[in-house]
TIMI-2910 file (N, C-alpha, C, CB; in pm, 1 decimal, decimal comma, always signed):
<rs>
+----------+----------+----------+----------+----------+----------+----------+----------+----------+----------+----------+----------+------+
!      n_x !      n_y !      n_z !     ca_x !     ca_y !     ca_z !      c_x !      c_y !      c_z !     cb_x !     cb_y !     cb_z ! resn !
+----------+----------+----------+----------+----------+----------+----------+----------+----------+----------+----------+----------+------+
!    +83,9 !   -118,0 !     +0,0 !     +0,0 !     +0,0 !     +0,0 !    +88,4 !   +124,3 !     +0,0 !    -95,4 !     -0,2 !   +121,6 !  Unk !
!    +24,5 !   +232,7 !    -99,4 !   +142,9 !   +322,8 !    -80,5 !   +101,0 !   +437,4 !    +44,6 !   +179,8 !   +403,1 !   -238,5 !  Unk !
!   +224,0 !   +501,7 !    +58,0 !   +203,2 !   +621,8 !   +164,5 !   +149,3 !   +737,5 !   +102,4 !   +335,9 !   +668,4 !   +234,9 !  Unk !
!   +121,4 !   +782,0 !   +198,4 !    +41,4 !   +937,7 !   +196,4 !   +175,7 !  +1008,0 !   +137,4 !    -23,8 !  +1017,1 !   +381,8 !  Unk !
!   +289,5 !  +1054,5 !   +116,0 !   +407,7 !  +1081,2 !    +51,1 !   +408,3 !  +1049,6 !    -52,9 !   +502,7 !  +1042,2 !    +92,3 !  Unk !
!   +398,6 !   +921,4 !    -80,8 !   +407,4 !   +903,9 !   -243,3 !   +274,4 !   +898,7 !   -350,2 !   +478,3 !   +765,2 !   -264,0 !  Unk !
!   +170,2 !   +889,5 !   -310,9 !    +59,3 !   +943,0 !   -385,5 !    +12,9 !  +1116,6 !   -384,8 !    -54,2 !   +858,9 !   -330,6 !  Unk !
!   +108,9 !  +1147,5 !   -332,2 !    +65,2 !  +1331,9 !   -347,2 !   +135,3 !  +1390,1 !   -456,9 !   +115,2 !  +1439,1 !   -206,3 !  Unk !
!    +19,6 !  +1464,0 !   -478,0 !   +101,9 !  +1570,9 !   -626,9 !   +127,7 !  +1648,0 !   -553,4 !    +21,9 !  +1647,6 !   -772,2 !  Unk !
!   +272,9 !  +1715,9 !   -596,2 !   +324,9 !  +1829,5 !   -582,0 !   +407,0 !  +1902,4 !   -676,3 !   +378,5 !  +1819,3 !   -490,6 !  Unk !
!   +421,4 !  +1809,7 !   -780,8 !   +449,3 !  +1926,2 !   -921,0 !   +393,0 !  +1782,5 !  -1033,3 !   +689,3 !  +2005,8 !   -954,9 !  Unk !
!   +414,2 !  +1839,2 !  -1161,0 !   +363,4 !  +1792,4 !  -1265,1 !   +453,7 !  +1673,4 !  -1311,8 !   +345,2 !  +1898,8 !  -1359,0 !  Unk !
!   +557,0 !  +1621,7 !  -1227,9 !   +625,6 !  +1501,9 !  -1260,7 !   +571,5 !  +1396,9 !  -1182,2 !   +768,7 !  +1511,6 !  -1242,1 !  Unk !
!   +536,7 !  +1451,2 !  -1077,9 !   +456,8 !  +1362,0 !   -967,8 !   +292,0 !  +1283,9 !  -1042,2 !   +411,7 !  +1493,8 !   -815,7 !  Unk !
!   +278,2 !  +1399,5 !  -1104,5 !   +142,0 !  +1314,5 !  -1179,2 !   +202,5 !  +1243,9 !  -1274,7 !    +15,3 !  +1406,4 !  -1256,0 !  Unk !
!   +290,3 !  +1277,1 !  -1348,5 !   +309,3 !  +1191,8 !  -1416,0 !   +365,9 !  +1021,7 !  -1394,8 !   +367,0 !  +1260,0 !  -1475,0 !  Unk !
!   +442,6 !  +1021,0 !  -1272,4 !   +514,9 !   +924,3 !  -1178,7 !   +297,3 !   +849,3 !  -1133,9 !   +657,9 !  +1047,5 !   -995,7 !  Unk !
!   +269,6 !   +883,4 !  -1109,0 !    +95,8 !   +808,2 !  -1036,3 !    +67,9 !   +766,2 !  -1172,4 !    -65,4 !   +938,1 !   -951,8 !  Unk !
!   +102,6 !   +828,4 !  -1343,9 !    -36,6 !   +774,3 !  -1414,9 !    +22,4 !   +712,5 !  -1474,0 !   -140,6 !   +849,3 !  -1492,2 !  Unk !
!   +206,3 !   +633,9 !  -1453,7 !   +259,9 !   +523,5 !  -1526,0 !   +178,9 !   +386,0 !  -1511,0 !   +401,6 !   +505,8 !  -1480,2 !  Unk !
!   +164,5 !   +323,9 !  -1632,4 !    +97,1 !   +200,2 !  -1628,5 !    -42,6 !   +204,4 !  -1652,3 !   +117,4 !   +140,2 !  -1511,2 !  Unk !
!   -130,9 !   +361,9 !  -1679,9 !   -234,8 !   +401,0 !  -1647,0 !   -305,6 !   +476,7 !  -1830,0 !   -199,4 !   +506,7 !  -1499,6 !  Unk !
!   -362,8 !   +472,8 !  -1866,9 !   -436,3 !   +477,6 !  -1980,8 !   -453,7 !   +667,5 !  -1964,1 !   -595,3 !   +359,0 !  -1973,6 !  Unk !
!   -387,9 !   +751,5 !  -2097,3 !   -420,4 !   +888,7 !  -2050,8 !   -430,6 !   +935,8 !  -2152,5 !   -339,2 !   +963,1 !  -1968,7 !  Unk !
!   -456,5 !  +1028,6 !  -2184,9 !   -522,1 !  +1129,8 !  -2284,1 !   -416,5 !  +1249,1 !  -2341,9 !   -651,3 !  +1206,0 !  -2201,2 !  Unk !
!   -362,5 !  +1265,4 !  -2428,5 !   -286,8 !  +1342,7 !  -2473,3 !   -330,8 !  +1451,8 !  -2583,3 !   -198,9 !  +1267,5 !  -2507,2 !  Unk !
!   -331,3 !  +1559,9 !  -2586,4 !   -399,0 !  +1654,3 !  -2676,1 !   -302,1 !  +1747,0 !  -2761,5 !   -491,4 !  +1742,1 !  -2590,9 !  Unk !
!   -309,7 !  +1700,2 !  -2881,5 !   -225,3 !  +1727,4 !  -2942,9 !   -231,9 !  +1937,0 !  -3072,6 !   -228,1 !  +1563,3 !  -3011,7 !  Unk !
!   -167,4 !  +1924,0 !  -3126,0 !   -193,7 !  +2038,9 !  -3215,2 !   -276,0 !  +1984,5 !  -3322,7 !    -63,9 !  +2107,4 !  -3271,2 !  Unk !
!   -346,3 !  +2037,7 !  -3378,4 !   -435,9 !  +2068,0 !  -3517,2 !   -530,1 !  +1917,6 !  -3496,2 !   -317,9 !  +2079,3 !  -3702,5 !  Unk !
!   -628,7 !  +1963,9 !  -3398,1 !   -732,4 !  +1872,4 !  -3331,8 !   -695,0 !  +1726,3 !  -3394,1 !   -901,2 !  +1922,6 !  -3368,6 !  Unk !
!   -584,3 !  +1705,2 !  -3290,0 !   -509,6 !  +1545,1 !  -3253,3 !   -513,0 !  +1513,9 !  -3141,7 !   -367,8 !  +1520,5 !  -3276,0 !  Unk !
!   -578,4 !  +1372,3 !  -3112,5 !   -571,3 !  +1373,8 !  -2972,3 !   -499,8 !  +1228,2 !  -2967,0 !   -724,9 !  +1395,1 !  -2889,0 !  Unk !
!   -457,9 !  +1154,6 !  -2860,3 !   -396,7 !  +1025,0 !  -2805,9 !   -468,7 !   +979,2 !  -2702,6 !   -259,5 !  +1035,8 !  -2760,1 !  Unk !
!   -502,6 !   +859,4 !  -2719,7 !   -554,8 !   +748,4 !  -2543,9 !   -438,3 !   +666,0 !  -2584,8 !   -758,2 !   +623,0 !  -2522,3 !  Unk !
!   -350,6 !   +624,3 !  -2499,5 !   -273,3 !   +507,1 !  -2446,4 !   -224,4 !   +475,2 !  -2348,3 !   -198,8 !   +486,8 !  -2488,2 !  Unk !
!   -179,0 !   +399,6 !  -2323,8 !   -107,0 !   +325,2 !  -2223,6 !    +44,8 !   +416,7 !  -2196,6 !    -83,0 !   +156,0 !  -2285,6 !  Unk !
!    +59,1 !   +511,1 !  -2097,6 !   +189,1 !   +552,1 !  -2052,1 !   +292,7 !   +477,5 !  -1973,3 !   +168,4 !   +647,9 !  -1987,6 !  Unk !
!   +407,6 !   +443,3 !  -2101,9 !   +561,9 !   +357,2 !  -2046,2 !   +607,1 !   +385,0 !  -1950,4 !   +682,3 !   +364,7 !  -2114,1 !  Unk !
!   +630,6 !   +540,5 !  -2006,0 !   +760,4 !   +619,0 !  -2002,0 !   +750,2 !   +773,1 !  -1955,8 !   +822,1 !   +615,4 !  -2146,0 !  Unk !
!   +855,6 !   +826,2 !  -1903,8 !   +858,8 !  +1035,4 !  -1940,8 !  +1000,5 !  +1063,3 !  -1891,8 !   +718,2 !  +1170,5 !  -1816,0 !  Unk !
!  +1046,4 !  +1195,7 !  -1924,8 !  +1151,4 !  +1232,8 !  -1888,6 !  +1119,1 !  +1394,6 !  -1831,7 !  +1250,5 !  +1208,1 !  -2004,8 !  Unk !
!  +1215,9 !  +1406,0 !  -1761,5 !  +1225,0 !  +1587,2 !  -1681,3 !  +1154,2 !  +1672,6 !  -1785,4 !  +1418,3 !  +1671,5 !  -1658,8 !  Unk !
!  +1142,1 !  +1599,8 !  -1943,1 !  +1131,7 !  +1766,4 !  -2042,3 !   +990,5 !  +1674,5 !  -2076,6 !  +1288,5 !  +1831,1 !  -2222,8 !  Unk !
!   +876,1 !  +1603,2 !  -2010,1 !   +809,2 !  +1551,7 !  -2071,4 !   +766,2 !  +1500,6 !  -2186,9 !   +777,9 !  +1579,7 !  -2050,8 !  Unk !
!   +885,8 !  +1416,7 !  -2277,5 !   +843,2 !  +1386,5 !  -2351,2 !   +810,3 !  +1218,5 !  -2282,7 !   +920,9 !  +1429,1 !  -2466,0 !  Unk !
!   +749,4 !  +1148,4 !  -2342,0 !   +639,7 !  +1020,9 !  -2362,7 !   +656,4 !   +890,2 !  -2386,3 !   +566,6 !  +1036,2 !  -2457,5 !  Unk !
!   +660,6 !   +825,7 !  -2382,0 !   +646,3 !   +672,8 !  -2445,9 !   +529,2 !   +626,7 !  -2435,1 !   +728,3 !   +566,4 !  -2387,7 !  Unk !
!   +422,2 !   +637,1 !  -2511,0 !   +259,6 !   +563,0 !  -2487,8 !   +271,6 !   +433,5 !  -2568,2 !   +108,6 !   +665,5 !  -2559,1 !  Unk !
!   +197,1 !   +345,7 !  -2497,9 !   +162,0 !   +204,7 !  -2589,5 !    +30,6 !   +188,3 !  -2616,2 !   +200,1 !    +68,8 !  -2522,6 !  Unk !
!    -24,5 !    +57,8 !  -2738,8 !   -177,5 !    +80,1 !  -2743,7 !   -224,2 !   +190,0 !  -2774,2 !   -238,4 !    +59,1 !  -2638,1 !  Unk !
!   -214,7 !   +234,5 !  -2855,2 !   -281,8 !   +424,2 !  -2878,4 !   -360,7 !   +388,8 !  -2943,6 !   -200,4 !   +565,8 !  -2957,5 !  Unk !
!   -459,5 !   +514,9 !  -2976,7 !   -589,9 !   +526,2 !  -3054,6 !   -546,8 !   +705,1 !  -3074,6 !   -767,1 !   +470,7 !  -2949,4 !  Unk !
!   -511,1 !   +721,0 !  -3231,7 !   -481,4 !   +886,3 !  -3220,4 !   -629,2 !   +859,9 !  -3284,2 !   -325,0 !   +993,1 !  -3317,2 !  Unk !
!   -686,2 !   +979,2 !  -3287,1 !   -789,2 !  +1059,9 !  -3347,3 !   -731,7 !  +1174,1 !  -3360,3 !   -912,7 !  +1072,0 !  -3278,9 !  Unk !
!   -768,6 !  +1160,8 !  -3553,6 !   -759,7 !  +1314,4 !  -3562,1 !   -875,9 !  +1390,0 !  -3645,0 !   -621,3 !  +1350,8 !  -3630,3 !  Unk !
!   -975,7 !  +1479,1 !  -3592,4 !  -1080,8 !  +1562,8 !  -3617,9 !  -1071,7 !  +1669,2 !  -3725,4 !  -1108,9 !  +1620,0 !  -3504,7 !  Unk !
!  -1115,7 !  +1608,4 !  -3876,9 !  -1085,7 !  +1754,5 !  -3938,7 !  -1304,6 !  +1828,3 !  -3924,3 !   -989,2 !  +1721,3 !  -4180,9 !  Unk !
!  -1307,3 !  +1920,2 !  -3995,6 !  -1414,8 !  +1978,7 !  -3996,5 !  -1417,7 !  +2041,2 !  -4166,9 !  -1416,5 !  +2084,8 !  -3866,7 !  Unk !
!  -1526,6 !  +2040,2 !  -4257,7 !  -1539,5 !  +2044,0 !  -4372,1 !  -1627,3 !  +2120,9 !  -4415,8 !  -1549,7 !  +1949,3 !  -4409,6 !  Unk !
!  -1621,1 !  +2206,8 !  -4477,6 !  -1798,1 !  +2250,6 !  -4550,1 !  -1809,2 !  +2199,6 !  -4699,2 !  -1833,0 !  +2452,3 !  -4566,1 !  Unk !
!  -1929,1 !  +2145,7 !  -4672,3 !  -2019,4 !  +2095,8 !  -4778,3 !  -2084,0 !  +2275,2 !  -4835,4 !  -2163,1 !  +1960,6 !  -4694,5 !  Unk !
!  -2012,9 !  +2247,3 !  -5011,6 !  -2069,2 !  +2298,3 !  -5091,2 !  -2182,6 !  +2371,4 !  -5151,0 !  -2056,0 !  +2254,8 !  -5113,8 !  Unk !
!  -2221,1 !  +2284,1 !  -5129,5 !  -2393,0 !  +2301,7 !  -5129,5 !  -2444,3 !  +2359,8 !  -5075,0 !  -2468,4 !  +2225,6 !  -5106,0 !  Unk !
!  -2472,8 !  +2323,8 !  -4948,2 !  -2549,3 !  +2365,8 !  -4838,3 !  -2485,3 !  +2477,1 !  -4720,7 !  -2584,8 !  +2236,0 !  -4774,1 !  Unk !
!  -2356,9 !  +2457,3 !  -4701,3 !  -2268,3 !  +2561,4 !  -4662,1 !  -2262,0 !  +2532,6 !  -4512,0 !  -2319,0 !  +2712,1 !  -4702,2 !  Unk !
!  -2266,1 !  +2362,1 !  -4525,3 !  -2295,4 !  +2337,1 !  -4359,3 !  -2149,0 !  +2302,8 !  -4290,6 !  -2414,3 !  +2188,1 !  -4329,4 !  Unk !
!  -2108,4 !  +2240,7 !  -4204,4 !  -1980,6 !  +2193,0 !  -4138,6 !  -1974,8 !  +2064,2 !  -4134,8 !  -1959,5 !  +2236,2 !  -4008,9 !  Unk !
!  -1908,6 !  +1953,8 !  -4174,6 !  -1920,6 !  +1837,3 !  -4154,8 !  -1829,0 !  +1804,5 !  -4070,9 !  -1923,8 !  +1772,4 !  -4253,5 !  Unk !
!  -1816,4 !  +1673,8 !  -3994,3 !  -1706,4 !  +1716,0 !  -3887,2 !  -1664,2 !  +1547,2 !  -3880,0 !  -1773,7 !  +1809,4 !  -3711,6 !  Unk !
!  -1549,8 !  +1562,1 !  -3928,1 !  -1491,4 !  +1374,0 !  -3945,9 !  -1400,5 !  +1398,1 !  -3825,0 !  -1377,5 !  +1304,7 !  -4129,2 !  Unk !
!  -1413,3 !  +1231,5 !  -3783,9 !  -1309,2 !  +1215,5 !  -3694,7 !  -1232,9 !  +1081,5 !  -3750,6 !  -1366,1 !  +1205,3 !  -3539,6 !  Unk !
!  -1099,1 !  +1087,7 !  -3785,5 !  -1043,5 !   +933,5 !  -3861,3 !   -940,8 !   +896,5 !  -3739,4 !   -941,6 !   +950,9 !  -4050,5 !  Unk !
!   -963,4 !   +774,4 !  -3740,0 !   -900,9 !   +678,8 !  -3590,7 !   -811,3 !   +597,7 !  -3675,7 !  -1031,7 !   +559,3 !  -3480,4 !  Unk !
!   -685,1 !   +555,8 !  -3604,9 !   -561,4 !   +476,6 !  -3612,1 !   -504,7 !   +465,1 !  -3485,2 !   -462,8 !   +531,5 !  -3702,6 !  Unk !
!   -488,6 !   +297,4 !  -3501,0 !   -436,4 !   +217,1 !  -3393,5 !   -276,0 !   +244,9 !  -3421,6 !   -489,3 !    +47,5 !  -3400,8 !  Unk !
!   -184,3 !   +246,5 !  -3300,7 !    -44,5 !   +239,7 !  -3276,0 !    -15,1 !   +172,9 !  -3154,7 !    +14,3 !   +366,5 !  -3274,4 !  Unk !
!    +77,0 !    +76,7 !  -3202,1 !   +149,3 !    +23,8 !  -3063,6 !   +233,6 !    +88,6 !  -2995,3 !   +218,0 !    -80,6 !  -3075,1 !  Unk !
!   +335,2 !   +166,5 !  -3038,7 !   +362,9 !   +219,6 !  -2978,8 !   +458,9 !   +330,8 !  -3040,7 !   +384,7 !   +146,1 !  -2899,6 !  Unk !
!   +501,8 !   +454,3 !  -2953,7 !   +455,0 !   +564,2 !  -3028,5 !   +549,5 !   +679,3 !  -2910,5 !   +251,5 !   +573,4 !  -3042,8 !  Unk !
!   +655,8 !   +774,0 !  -2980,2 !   +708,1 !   +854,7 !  -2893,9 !   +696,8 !   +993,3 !  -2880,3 !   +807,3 !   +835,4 !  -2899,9 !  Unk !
!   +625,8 !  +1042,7 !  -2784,9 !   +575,3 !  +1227,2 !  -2815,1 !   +670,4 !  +1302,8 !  -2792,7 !   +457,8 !  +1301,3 !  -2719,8 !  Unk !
!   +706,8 !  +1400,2 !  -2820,2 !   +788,0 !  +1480,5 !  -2779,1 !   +749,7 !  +1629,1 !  -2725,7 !   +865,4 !  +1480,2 !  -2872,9 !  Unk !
+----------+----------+----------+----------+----------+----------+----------+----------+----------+----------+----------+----------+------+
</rs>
């Protein structure tokens, strides 16, 4: 069981140290996002996720009608390094 010491956040490495092994959400530039499995991190946060699911969201107008269409296209990765 862990201690009251080592499950406390107190800066943003500390969360990252609790959500190893733990399924997380990464939000990327030009509506990209990541769910996977976190390996890895270093002091400058970059990543090692496994199991990913990127989604990436474009948004479209239809011609015609002058409406917004809004795709989201999914791809599986095993594994995968953010920087």
């Amino acid at each position: 069981m862990e201690s009251e010491e080592e499950s406390t956040v107190k800066d943003r490495l500390d969360l990252m140290r609790l959500s190893l092994d733990e399924r997380i959400y990464v939000k990327l530039h030009y509506d990209r996002e990541l769910h996977g499995k976190l390996h890895a991190y270093d002091q400058h946060l970059n990543i090692i996720l496994g199991d990913i699911e990127e989604i990436v969201t474009t948004i479209e107008t239809d011609d015609e009608t002058y409406e917004d269409i809004i795709r989201a296209t999914i791809w599986t990765i095993p594994f995968l390094f953010v920087r």
